[in-house]
C-alpha positions in Angstrom: -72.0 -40.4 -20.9 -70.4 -40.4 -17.8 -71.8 -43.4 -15.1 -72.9 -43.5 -12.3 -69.8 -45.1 -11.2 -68.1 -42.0 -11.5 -70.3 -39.5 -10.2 -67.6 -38.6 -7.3 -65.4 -36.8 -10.4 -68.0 -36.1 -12.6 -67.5 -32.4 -12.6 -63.7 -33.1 -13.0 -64.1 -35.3 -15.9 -66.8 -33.0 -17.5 -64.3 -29.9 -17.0 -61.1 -32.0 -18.3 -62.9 -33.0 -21.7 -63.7 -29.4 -22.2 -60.5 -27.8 -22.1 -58.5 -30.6 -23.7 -60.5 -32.5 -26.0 -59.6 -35.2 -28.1 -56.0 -35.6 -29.4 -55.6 -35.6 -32.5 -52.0 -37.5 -32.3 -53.8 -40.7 -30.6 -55.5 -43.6 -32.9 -59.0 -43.3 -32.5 -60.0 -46.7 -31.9 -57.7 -46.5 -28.4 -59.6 -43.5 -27.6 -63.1 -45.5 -28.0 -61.7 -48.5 -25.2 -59.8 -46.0 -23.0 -63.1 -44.2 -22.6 -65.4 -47.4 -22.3 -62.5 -48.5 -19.9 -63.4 -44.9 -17.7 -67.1 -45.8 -17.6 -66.9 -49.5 -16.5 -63.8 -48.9 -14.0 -63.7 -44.8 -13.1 -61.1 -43.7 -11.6 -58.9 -45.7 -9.1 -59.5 -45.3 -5.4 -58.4 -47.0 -2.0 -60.8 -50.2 -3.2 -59.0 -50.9 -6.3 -55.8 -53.0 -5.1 -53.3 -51.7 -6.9 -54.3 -48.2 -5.4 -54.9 -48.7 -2.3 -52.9 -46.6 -0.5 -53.4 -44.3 -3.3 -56.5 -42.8 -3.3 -56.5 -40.9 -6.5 -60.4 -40.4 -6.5 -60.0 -38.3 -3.6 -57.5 -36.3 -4.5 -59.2 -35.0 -7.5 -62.5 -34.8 -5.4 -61.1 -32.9 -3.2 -58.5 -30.9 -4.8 -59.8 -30.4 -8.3 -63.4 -30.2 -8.6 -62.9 -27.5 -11.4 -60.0 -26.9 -13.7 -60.0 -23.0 -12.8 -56.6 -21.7 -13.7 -54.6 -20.5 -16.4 -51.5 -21.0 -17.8 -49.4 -18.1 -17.7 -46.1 -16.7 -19.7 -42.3 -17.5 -18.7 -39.5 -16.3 -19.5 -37.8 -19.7 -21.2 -34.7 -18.4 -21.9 -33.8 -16.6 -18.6 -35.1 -19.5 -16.9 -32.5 -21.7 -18.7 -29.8 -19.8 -17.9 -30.4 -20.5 -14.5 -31.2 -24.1 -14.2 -29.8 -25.7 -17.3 -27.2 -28.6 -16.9 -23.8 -28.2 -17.6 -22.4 -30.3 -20.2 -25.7 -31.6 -21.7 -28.5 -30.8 -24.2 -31.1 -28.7 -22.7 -34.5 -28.7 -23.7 -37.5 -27.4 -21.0 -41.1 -28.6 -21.6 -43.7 -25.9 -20.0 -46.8 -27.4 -18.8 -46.6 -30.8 -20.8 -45.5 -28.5 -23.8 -42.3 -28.4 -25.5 -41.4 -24.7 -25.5 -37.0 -24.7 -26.1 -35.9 -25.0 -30.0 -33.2 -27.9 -29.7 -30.9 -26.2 -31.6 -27.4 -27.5 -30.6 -29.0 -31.2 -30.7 -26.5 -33.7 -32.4 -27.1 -35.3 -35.8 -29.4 -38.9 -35.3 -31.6 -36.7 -32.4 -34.8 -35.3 -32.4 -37.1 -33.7 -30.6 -40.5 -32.1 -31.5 -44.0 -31.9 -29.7 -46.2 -35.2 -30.0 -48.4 -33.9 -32.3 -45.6 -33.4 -34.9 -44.5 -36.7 -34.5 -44.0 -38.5 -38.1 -46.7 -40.6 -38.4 -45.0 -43.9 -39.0 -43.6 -43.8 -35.6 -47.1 -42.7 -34.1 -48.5 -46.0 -36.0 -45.6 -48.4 -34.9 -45.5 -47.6 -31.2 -48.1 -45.3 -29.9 -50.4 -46.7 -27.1 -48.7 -50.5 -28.2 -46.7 -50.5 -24.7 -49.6 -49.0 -22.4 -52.5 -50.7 -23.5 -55.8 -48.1 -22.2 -57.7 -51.0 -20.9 -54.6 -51.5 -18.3 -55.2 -48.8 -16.1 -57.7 -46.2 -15.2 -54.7 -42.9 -15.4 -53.5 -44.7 -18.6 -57.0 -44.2 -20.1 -57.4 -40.7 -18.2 -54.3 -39.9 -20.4 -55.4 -41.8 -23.8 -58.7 -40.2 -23.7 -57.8 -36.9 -23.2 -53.8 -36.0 -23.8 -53.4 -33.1 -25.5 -49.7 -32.7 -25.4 -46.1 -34.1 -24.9 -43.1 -34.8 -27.1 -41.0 -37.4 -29.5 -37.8 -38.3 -28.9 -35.9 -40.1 -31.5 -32.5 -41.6 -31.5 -30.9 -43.1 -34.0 -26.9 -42.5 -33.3 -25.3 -43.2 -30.1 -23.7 -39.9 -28.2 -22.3 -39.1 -24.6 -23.8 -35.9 -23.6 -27.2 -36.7 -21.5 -30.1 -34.8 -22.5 -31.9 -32.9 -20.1 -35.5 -32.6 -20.3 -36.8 -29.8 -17.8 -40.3 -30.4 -16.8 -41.7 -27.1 -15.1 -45.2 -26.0 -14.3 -46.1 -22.2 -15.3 -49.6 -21.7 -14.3 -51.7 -20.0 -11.3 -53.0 -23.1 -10.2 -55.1 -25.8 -9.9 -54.5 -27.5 -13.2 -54.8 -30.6 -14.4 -52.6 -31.8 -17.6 -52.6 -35.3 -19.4 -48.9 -35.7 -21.2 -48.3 -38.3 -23.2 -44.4 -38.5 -24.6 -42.6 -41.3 -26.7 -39.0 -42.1 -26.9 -37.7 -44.1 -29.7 -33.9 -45.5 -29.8 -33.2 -47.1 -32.6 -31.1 -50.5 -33.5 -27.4 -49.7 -32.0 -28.2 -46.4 -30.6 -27.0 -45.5 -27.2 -28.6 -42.6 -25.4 -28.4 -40.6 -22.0 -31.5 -39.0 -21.0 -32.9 -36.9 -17.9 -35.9 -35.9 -17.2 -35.9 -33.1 -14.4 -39.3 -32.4 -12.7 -39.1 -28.2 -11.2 -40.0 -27.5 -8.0 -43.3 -24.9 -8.3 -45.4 -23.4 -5.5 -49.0 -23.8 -7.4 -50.8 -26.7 -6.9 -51.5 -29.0 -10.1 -51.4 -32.6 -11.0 -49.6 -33.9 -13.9 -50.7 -37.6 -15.5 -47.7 -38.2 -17.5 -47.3 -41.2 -19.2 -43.9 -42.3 -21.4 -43.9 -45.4 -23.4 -40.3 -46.2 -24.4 -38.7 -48.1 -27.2 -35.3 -49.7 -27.3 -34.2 -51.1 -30.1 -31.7 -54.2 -30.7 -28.6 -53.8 -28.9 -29.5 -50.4 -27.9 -28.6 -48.8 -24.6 -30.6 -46.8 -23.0 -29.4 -44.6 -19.1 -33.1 -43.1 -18.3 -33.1 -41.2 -15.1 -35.9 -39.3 -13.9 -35.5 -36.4 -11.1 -38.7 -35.7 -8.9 -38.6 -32.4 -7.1 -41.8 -31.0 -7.9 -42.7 -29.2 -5.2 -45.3 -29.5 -1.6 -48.0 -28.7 -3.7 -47.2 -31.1 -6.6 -49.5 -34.3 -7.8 -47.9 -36.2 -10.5 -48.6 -39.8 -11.8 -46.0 -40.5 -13.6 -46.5 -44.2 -15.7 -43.1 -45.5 -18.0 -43.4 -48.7 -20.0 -40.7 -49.5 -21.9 -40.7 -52.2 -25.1 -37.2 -53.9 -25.0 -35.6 -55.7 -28.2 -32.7 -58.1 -28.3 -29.5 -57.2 -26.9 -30.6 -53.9 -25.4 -29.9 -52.7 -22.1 -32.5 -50.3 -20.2 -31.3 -48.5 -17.0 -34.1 -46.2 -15.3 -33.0 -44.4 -12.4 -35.7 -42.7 -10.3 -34.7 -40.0 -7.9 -38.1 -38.6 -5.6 -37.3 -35.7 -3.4 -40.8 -33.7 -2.8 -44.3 -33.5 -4.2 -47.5 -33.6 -2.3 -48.1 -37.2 -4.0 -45.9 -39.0 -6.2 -46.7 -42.1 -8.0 -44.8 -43.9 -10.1 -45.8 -46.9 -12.7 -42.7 -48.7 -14.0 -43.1 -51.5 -16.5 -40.5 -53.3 -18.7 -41.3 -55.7 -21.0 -37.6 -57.8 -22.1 -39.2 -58.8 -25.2 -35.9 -60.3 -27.1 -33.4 -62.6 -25.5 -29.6 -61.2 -24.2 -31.2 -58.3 -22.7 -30.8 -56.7 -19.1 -32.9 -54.1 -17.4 -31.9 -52.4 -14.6 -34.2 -50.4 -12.5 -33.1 -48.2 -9.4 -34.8 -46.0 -6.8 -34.2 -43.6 -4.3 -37.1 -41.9 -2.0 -37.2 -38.8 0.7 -40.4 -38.6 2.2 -41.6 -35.5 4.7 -44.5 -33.7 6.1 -47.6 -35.7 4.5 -46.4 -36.6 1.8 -46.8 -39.5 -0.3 -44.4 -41.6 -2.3 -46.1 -44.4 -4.3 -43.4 -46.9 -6.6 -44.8 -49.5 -8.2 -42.8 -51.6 -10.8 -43.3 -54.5 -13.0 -40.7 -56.7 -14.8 -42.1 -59.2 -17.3 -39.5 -61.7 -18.7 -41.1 -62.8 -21.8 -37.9 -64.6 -23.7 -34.9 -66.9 -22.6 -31.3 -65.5 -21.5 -32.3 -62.4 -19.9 -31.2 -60.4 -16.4 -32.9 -57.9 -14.5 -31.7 -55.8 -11.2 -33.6 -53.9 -9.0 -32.7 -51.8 -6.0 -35.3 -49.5 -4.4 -34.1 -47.4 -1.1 -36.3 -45.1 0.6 -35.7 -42.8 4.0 -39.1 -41.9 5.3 -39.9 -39.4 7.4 -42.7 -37.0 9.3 -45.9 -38.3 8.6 -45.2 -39.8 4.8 -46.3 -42.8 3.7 -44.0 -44.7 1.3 -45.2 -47.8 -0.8 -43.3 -50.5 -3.1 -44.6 -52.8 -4.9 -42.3 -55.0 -7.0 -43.2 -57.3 -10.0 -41.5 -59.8 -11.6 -43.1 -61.8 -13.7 -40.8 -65.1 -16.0 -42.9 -66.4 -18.5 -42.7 -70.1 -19.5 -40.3 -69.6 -22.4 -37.6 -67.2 -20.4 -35.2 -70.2 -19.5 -31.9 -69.1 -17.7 -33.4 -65.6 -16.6 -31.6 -64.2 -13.5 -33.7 -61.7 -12.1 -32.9 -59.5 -8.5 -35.3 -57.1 -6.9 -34.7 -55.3 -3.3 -36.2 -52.9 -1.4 -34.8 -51.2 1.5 -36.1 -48.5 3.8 -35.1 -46.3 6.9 -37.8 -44.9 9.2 -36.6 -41.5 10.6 -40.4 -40.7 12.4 -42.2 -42.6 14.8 -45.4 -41.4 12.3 -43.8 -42.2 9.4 -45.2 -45.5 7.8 -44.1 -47.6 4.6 -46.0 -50.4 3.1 -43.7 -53.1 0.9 -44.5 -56.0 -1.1 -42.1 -57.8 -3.3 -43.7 -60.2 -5.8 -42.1 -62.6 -7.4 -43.9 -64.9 -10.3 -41.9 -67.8 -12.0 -43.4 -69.9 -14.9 -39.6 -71.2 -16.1 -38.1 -74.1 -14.3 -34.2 -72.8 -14.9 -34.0 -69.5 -13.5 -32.5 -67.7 -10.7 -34.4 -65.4 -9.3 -34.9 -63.8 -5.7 -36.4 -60.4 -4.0 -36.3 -59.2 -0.3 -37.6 -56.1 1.7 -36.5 -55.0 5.0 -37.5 -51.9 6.4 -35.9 -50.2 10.4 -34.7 -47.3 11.9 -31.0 -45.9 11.6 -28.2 -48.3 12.9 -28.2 -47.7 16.7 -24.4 -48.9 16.9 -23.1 -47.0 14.0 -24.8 -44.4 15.7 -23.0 -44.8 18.8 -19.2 -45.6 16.7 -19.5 -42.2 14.4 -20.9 -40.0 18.2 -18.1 -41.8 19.7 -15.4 -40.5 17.5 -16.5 -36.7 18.0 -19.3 -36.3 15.4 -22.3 -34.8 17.2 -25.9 -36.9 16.8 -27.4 -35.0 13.9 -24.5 -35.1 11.6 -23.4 -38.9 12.3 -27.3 -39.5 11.6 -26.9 -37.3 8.0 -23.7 -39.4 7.5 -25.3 -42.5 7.7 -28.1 -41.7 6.0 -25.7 -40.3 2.9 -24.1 -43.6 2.9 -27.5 -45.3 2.8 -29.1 -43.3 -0.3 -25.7 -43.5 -2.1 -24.9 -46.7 -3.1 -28.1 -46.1 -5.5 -26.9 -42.4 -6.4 -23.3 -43.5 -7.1 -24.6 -45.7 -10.3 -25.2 -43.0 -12.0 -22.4 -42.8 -15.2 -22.8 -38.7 -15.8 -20.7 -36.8 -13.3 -22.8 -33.9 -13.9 -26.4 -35.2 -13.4 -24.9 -37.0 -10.3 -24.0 -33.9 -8.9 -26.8 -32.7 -9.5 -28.7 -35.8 -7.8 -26.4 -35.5 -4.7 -27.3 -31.8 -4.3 -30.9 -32.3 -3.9 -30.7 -35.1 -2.0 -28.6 -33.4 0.7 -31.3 -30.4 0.5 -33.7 -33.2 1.3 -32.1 -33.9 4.5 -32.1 -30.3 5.7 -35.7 -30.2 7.1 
């Protein structure tokens, strides 16, 4: 039974075991502590620290008392047409569900929904990256995920894929996803994930736990464009092995509230991690990054590089971990996090953390946060350029040094698109 600790979502948490139930893809025993996890914690609000400018409790309170719509039929195929990437393997995922047959996939990929996931892999990785005694939305989505997909790789090809995450409902839905990506020892793999701008309101707790095997390389970029009336939590931790390289690129351009839980483990030594970010708030909006890098082994590198531009009257948060255990000797480890106020009500809230238990390292993080450079301002005006597009130009200049990492020309483009969209408002 539900306690008394959670009586402000009770009726949420009541509906939401209802409709999805208990999956049948998740070990039983993780189901048993996510839940015991739910009654001792509940769900994170403005008093739990790591939340605290994320009032999650709220939101549901507020916004999703009931689960009252319905999912609703698309056309997947005309919809592809019109939005798939050029020069990439498509595949859209409706409402959490996979719903495109990967047909033109290469040989060493595959894709199916969670629940067909071959058991071995289910038993060797599921829920061992995102334990659900480690956060209250973690065990929201142990406890009750119903659907997602696997991703395996176990040959190395050029062409990204593109998953297309769109929403196709009437509203006011809630859906736990739970996803895992395997790359296999050697394998190198390209992959998108492209979040659809929708006009109904619904909140997506998605959770991805990634594995990259020995001297696997991994490019992971994630695309938020969700839409005003968008809620998505959106959790990735990622189980590194010797030799591998993980890049995650995370792009946010709209959503009511957006929050994002990044966490690498470097498990294996000679690995690097690299973690980038780019940020456009507006309106009310809010933007929530918080990352964690644990260096658990010796020779190791990480990189981080967060920008934001903030704007009406948003609120953007970072929060940065790093964390170098006692036996990751010689790890060089980077984190910054940069940020341009374009509103007088606009507000962002940073905090870098930095955590050494290794005595030969090289390590360092910084923040700074201000408004657009008055004297560029005043060079690019003086040269012709009216106010509003010297301000765009800086501004491009800003955001790009984090879009211009990107490797695949297309999904660059594609990046750069949205991004000058974002600036239109």
């Amino acid at each position: 039974m539900i306690t008394d600790k959670l009586t402000a979502t009770h009726n949420f948490l009541e509906e939401l075991a209802k409709q999805a139930g208990k999956a049948a893809f998740m070990p039983t025993n993780e189901i048993g502590l996510a839940l015991q996890y739910l009654e001792d914690k509940g769900i994170p609000n403005n008093k739990h620290e790591d939340y605290k400018y994320c009032n999650i409790e709220a939101i549901l309170r507020k916004e999703f008392k009931t689960i009252a719509g319905k999912e609703i039929d698309l056309n997947i195929q005309d919809w592809m047409q019109k939005n798939k990437c050029a020069d990439a393997y498509n595949i859209c995922v409706v409402n959490g569900k996979l719903s495109s047959d990967p047909k033109d996939f290469p040989e060493g990929v595959s894709i199916v929904s969670i629940n067909n996931a071959p058991t071995e892999h289910l038993h060797n990785h599921l829920a061992k990256y995102a334990p659900s005694n480690s956060d209250a939305l973690i065990a929201l989505n142990t406890a009750y995920a119903d659907r997602g997909i696997f991703l395996h790789v176990t040959k190395s090809f050029k062409k990204p894929i593109v998953i297309h995450h769109i929403n196709s409902s009437e509203g006011n839905l809630f859906f736990n996803v739970r996803n895992l990506l395997v790359i296999e020892k050697n394998a190198e793999a390209e992959i998108t994930e492209f979040y659809h701008s929708s006009t109904q309101k619904y909140f997506t707790n998605n959770l991805t736990e990634v594995f990259v095997g020995e001297n696997a390389h991994v490019n992971h970029t994630v695309i938020q464009n969700a839409g005003v009336a968008s809620y998505l939590v959106n959790a990735t931790k990622t189980h590194q092995h010797k030799q591998s390289i993980y890049t995650n690129s995370c792009f946010t351009f709209s959503g009511a509230l957006v929050r994002n839980n990044l966490n690498t483990a470097i498990a294996a030594e000679f690995s690097e991690t690299h973690l980038f970010g780019l940020f456009v708030t507006k309106g009310n909006q809010l933007v929530d990054n918080h990352t964690l890098v644990d260096h658990l082994k010796p020779n190791c590198q990480s990189n981080e590089l967060y920008k934001g531009i903030v704007g009406g009257k948003s609120t953007a948060v970072f929060n940065g971990q790093i964390f170098v255990e006692k036996d990751a000797q010689k790890t060089n480890a980077y984190q910054s996090s940069k940020n341009i106020l374009i509103s007088d009500d606009a507000t962002v809230n940073a905090k870098p953390e930095l955590e050494i238990y290794a005595n030969d390292v090289k390590c360092s993080h910084g923040t700074s946060t201000g408004k657009v450079d008055e004297n560029a301002l005043f060079y690019l005006k003086a040269r012709g350029i009216g106010e509003e597009s010297a301000r765009k130009l800086l501004l491009q200049a800003f955001a790009h040094e984090v879009i211009d990492q990107l490797k695949n020309e297309t999904i660059k483009e594609r990046v750069s698109e949205l991004f000058q969209e974002s600036l239109q408002d």
